[in-house]
C-alpha positions as CSV (number, residue, x, y, z in Angstrom):
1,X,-208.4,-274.5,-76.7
2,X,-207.0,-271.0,-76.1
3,X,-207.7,-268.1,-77.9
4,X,-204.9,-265.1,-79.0
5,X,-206.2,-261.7,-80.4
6,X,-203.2,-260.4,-82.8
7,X,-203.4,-256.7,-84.5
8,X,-201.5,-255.8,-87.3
9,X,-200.9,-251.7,-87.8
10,X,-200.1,-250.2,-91.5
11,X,-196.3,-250.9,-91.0
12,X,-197.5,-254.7,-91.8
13,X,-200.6,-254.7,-93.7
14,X,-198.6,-252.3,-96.8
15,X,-195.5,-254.5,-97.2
16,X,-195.7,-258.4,-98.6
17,X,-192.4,-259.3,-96.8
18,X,-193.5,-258.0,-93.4
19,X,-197.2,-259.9,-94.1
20,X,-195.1,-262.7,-95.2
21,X,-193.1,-262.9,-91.7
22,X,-196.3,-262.2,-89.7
23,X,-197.5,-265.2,-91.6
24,X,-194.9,-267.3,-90.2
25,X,-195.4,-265.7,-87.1
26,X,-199.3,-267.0,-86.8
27,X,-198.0,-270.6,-88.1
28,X,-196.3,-270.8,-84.6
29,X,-199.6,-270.4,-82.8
30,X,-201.2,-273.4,-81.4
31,X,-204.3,-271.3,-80.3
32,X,-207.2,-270.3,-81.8
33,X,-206.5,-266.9,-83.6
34,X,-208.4,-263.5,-84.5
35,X,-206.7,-261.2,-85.9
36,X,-207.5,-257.4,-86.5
37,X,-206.0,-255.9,-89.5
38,X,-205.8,-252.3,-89.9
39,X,-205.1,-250.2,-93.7
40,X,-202.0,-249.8,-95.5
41,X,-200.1,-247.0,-93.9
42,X,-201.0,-243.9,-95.6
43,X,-204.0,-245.4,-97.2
44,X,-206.8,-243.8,-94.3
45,X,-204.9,-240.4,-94.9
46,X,-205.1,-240.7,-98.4
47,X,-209.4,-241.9,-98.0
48,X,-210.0,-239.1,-95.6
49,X,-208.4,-236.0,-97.8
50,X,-210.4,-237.3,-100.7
51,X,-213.8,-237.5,-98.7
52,X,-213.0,-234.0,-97.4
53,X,-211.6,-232.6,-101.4
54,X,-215.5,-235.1,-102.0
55,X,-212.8,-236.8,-104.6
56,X,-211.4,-240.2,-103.5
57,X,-208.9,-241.8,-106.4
58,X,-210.5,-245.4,-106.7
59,X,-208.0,-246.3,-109.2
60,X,-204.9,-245.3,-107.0
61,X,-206.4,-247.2,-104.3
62,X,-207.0,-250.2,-106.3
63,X,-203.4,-250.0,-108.2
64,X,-202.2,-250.1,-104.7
65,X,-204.1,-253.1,-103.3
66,X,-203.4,-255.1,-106.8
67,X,-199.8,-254.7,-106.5
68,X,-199.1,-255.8,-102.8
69,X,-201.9,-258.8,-104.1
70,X,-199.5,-259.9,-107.1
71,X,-196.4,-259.0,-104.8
72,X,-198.2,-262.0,-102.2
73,X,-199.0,-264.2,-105.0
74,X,-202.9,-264.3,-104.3
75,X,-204.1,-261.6,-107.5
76,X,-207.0,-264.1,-109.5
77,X,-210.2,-262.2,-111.0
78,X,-212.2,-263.1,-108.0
79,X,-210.0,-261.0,-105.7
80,X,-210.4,-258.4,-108.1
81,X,-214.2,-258.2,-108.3
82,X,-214.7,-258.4,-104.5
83,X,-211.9,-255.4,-104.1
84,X,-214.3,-253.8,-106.8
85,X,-217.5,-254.3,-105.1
86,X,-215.8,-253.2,-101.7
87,X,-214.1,-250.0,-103.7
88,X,-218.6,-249.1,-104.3
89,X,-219.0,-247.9,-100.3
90,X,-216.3,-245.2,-99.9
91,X,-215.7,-244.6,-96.4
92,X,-212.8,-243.7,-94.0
93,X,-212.4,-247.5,-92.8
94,X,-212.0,-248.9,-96.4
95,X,-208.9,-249.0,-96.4
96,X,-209.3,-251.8,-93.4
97,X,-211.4,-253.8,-95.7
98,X,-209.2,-253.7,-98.2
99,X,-206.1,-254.8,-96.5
100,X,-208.6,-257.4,-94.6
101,X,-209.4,-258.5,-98.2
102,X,-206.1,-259.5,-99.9
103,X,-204.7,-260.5,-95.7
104,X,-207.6,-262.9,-95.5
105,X,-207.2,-264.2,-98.9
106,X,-203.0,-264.8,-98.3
107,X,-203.5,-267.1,-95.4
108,X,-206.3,-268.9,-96.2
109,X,-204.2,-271.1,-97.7
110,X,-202.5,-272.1,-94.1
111,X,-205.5,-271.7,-92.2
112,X,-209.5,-272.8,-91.8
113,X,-210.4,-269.1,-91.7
114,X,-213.2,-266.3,-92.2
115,X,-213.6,-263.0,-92.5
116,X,-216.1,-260.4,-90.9
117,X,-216.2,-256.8,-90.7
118,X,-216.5,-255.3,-87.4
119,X,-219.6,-253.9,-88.7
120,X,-221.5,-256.7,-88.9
121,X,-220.3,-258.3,-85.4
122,X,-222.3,-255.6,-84.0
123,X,-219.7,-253.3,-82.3
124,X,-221.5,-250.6,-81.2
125,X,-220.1,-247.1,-80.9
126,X,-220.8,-244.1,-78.9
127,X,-219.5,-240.6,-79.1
128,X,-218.3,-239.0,-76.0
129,X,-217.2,-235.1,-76.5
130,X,-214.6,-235.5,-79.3
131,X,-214.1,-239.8,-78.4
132,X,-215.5,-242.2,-80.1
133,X,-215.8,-245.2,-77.8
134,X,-217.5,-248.5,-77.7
135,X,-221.3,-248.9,-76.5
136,X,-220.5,-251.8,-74.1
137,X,-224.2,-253.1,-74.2
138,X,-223.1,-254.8,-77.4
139,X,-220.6,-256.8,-75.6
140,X,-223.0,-259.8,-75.3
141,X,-224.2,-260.0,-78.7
142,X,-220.5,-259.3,-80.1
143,X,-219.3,-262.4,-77.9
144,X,-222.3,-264.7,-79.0
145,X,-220.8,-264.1,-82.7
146,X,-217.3,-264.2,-82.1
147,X,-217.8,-267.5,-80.2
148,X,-219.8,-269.3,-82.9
149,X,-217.8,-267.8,-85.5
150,X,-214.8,-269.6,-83.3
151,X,-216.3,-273.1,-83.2
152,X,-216.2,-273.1,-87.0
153,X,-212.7,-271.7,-87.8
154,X,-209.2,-271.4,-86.4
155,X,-208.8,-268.2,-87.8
156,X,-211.0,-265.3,-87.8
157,X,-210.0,-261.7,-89.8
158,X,-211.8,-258.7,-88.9
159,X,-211.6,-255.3,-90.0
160,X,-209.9,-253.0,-87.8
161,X,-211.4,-249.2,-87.1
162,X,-215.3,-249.5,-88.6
163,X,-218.3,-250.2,-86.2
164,X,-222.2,-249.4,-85.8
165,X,-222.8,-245.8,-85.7
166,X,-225.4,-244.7,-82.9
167,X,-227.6,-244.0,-86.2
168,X,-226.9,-247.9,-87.8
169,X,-224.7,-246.6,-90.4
170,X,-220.7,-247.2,-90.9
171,X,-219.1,-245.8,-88.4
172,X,-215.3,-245.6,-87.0
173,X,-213.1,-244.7,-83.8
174,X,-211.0,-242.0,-83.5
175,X,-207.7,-242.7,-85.5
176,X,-205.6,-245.9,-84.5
177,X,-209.0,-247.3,-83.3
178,X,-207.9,-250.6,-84.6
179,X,-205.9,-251.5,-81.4
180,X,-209.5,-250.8,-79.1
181,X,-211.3,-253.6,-81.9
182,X,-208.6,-255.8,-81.2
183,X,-208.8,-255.6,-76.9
184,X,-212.6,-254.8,-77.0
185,X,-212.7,-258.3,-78.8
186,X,-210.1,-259.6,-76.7
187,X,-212.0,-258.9,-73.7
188,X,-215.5,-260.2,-75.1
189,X,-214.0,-263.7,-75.8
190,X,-212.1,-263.7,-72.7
191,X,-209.0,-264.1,-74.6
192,X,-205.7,-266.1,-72.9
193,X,-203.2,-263.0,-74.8
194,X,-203.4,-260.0,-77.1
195,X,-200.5,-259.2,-79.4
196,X,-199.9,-255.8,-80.8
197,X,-198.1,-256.2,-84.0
198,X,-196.0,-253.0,-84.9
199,X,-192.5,-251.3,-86.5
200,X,-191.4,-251.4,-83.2
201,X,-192.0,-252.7,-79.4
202,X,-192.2,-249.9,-77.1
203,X,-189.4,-248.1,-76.2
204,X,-188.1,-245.5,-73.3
205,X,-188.5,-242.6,-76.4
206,X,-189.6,-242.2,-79.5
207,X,-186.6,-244.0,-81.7
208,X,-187.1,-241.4,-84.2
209,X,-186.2,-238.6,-82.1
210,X,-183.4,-240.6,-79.5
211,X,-182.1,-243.3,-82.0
212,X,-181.1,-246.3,-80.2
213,X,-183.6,-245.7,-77.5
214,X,-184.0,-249.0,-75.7
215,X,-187.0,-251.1,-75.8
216,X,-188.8,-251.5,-72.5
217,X,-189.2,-255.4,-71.6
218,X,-192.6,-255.0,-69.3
219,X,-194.9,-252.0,-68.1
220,X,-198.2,-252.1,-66.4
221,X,-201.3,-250.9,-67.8
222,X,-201.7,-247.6,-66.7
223,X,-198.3,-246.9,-67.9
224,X,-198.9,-248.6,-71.2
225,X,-202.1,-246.6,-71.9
226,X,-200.2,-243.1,-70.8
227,X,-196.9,-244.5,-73.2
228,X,-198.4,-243.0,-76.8
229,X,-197.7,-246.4,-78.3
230,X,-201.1,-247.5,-77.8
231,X,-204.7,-246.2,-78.3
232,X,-205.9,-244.8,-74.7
233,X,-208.8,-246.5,-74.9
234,X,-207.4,-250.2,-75.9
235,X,-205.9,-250.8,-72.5
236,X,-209.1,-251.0,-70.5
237,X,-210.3,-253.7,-71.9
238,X,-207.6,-256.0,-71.4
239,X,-206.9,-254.3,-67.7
240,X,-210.3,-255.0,-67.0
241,X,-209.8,-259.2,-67.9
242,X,-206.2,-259.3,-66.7
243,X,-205.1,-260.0,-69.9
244,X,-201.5,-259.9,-71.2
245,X,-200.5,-258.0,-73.6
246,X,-197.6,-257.8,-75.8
247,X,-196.4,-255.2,-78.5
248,X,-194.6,-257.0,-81.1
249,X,-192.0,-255.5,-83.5
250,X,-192.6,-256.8,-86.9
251,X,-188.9,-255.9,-87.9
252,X,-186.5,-257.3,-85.4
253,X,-189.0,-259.5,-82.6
254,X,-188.3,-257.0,-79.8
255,X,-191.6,-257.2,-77.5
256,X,-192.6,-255.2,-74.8
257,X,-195.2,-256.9,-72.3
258,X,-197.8,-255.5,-70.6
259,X,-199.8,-257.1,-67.8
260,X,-200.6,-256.2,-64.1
261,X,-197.6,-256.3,-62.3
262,X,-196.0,-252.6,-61.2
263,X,-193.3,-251.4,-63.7
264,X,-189.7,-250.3,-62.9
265,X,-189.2,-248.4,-65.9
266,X,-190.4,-245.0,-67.6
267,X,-191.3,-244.2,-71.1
268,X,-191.1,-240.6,-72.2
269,X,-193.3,-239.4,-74.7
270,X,-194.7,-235.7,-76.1
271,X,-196.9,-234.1,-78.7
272,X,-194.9,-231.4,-80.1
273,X,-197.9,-228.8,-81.7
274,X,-199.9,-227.8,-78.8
275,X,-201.8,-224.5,-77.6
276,X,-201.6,-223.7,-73.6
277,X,-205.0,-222.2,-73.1
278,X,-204.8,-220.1,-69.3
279,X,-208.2,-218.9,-67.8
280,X,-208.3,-216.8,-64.8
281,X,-211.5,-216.5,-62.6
282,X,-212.7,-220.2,-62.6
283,X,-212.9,-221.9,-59.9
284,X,-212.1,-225.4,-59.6
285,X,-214.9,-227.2,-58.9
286,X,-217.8,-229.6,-60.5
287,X,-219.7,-228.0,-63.8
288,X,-217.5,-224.8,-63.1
289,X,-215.8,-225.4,-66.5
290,X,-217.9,-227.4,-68.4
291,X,-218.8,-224.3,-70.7
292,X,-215.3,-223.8,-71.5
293,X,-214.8,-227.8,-72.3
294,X,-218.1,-227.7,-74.8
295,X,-216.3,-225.3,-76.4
296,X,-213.4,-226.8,-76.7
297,X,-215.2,-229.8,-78.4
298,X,-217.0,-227.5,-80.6
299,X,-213.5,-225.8,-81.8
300,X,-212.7,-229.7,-82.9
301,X,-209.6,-228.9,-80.3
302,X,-209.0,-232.0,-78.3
303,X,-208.2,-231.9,-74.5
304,X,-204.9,-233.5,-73.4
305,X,-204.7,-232.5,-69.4
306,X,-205.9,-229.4,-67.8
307,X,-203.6,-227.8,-64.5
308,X,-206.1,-226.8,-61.7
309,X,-205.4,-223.3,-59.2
310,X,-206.9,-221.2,-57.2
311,X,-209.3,-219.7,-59.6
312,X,-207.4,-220.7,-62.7
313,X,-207.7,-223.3,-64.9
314,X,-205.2,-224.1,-68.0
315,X,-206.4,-226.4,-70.5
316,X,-203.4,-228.5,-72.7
317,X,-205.2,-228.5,-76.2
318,X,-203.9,-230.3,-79.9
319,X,-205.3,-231.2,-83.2
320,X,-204.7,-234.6,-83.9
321,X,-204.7,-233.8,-87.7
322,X,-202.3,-230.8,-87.5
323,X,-199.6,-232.9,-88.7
324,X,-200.9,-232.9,-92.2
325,X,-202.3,-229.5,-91.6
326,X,-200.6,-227.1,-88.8
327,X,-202.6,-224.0,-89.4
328,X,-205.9,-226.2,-87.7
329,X,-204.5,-226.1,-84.3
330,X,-203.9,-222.4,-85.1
331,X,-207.5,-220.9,-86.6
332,X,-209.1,-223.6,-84.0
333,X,-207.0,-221.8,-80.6
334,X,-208.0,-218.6,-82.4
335,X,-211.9,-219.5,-82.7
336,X,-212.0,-220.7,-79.0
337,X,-210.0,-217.2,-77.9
338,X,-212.8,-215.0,-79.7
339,X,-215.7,-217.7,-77.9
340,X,-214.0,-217.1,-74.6
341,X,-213.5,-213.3,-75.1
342,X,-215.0,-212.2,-72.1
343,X,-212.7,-214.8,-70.1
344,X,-209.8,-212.7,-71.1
345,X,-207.9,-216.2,-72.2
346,X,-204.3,-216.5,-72.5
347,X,-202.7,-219.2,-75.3
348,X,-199.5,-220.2,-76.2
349,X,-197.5,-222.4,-77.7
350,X,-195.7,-224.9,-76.6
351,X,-195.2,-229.1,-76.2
352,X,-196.4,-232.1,-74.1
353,X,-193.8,-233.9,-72.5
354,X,-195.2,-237.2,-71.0
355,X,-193.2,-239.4,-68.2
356,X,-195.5,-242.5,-67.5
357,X,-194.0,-245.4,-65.4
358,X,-192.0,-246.1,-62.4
359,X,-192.3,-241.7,-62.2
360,X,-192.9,-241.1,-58.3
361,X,-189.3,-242.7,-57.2
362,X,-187.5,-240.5,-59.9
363,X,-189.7,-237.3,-59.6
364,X,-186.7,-235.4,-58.3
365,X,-184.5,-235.8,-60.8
366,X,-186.8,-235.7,-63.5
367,X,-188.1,-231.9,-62.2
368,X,-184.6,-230.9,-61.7
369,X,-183.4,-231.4,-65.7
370,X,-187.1,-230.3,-67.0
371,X,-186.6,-226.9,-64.9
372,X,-184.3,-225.5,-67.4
373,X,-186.1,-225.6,-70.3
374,X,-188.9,-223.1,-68.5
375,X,-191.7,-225.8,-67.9
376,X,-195.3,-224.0,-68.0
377,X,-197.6,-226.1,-66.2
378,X,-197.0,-229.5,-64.7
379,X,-198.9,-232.5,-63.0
380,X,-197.9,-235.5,-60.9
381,X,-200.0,-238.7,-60.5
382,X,-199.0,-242.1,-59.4
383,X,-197.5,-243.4,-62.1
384,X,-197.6,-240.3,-64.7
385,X,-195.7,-237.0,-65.1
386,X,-196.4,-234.0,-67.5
387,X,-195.5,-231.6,-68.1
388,X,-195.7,-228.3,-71.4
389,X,-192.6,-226.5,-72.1
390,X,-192.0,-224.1,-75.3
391,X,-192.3,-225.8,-78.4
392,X,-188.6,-224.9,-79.5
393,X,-187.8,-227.1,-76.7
394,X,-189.5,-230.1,-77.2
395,X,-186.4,-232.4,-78.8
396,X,-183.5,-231.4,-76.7
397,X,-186.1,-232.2,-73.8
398,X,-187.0,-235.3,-75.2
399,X,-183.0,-236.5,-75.7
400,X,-182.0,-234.8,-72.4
401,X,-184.6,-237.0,-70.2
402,X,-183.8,-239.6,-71.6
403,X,-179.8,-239.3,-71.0
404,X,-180.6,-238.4,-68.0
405,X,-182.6,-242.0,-66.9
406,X,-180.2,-243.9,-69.0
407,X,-177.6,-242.3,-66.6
408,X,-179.7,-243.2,-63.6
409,X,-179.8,-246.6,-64.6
């Protein structure tokens, strides 16, 4: 019998009607299912500003998890003593347990399921620089329990996120991790299809910034993993197997598949807080910089691209949590500058503007509209284009690429 791997993100797993749909959804599949479940949107950032305030409110977080419970029609004391006794270990993926909890408990009463953490199938993690990756030795042992867990059930729900520190403690990926437990298992089981369950399918922009923006029916791998959509990591696993993919909309059923065959379209995409750092005297070559990336690490900055010249090297750098909190990327760019003092460094603002698909045949047009808005470093591979421009620039860039492939179209 075949297998399917489904994820669901937070724009599911915190609203009954859209757990009711995916519900239906699942009913359709004929296959053997696992599905990964990820927290309640908002609940991780909620966890992970009480663990750093040392002050997580258990009784929001419970009220919370109650209500949607009631709201699905599954609240009975039992629930509420395991949410209790999952509520005791306080840790940034509860939040996946806890939706994996009342999830589980909803459609166990369609399907022969389980649940198991992703703790306890042994996913093994390893931190590389500022990544958190898988430790692929546990593949074996991970597949052994997914298999046997398989023979017994139809459905299997596992906690999204969480794994095996290197130290044997709880441990968890870098944020929106769920989607590498979902094609890391995937490609352990040797799964027939993955399926990516989201607000929206991926589309040619960011809908919130170009509303309309149309959904993109296929892209290749490379061009999915470059698209922001996706965690970076997640697409090597299911590259690696040939597995098709497909990001689902949970609102409208818009799906955008991904596989191996070469795309025609482009996605544009951007990170709009991001520091420009410009070093002079380096030469490019191997373990010439690697002072300057430890300390990059050890600034908690993380590294989006680096541009390459003669003797000068610019590094692309952003906070992933300088959404919440914009002066990080600041005080962490002006830590690095007083590290790198004797570099004389140069940093800037400005924003990432990503072009990832069917890139090389357009690249003419695409440099000739991002000229005007005074790009500052840019970098062409097959299949990827990016480029930083001034942060002031970053939506009318955004809306004015994407007009202008609509146009080409």
């Amino acid at each position: 019998m075949k297998t399917s791997v489904f994820k669901i993100g937070g724009d599911v797993t915190g609203y009954a009607e859209n757990i009711r749909r995916f519900g239906e959804r699942l009913l359709h599949t004929k296959d053997k299912a696992v599905l990964v479940v990820s927290a309640m949107k908002g609940v991780t950032d909620q966890i992970e500003c009480g663990i750093e305030q040392r002050k997580v409110d258990i009784t929001k977080l419970k009220e919370q998890h109650l209500y949607l419970a009631k709201d699905l029609g599954v609240f009975s004391e039992d629930l509420e003593r395991r949410l209790d006794a999952e509520l005791r270990e306080v840790n940034l993926p509860l939040g996946e347990r806890l939706a994996a909890l009342l999830i589980g408990e909803y459609l166990s009463k369609d399907f022969n399921s389980t649940g198991e953490r992703s703790f306890t199938l042994g996913i093994k993690l390893r931190t590389e620089g500022e990544s958190t990756l898988v430790n692929n030795e546990c593949i074996p042992y991970v597949r052994q329990r997914m298999l046997n867990l398989l023979e017994r059930n139809n459905l299997i729900v596992v906690t999204g996120f969480e794994g095996v520190d290197p130290n044997g403690g709880v441990g968890h990926f870098d944020r929106n991790g769920s989607d590498i437990t979902a094609t890391f298992i995937a490609n352990c089981i040797d799964a027939d299809s993955v399926h990516l369950v989201k607000d929206s399918a991926i589309c040619a922009a960011d809908p919130k910034i170009v509303v309309g923006a149309r959904v993109i029916p296929n892209l290749d791998y490379r061009s999915a993993a470059e698209a922001g959509s996706i965690h970076f990591d997640a697409m090597g696993y299911v590259e690696e197997k040939r597995i098709p993919t497909f990001v689902e909309s949970i609102r409208n059923g818009d799906v955008t598949k991904i596989d191996d065959k070469k795309t025609e379209y482009v996605v544009i995409g951007g990170i709009e807080r991001c520091k420009l750092l410009s070093i002079e005297g380096v030469r490019d070559s191997p373990g010439a910089e690697l002072v300057i990336r430890r300390l990059i690490s050890e600034v908690k900055l993380n590294k989006i691209t680096q541009y390459e010249g003669r003797n000068k090297i610019r590094y692309l750098l952003n906070d992933p949590k300088s959404k919440k909190n914009p002066r990080r990327l600041q005080e962490g760019s002006n830590h690095l500058r007083k590290l790198l003092a004797r570099n004389k460094p140069d940093v800037v603002d400005c924003s990432y503007i990503s072009l990832s698909g069917n890139v090389i045949e357009r690249i003419g047009d695409q440099f000739f509209r991002l000229a005007k808005w005074k790009i500052s470093s840019s970098r062409v591979d097959e299949g990827l284009c990016h480029v930083a421009v001034p942060m002031e620039h970053y939506l009318e860039t955004i809306k004015d690429e994407y007009n202008g492939l609509i146009r080409k179209r």
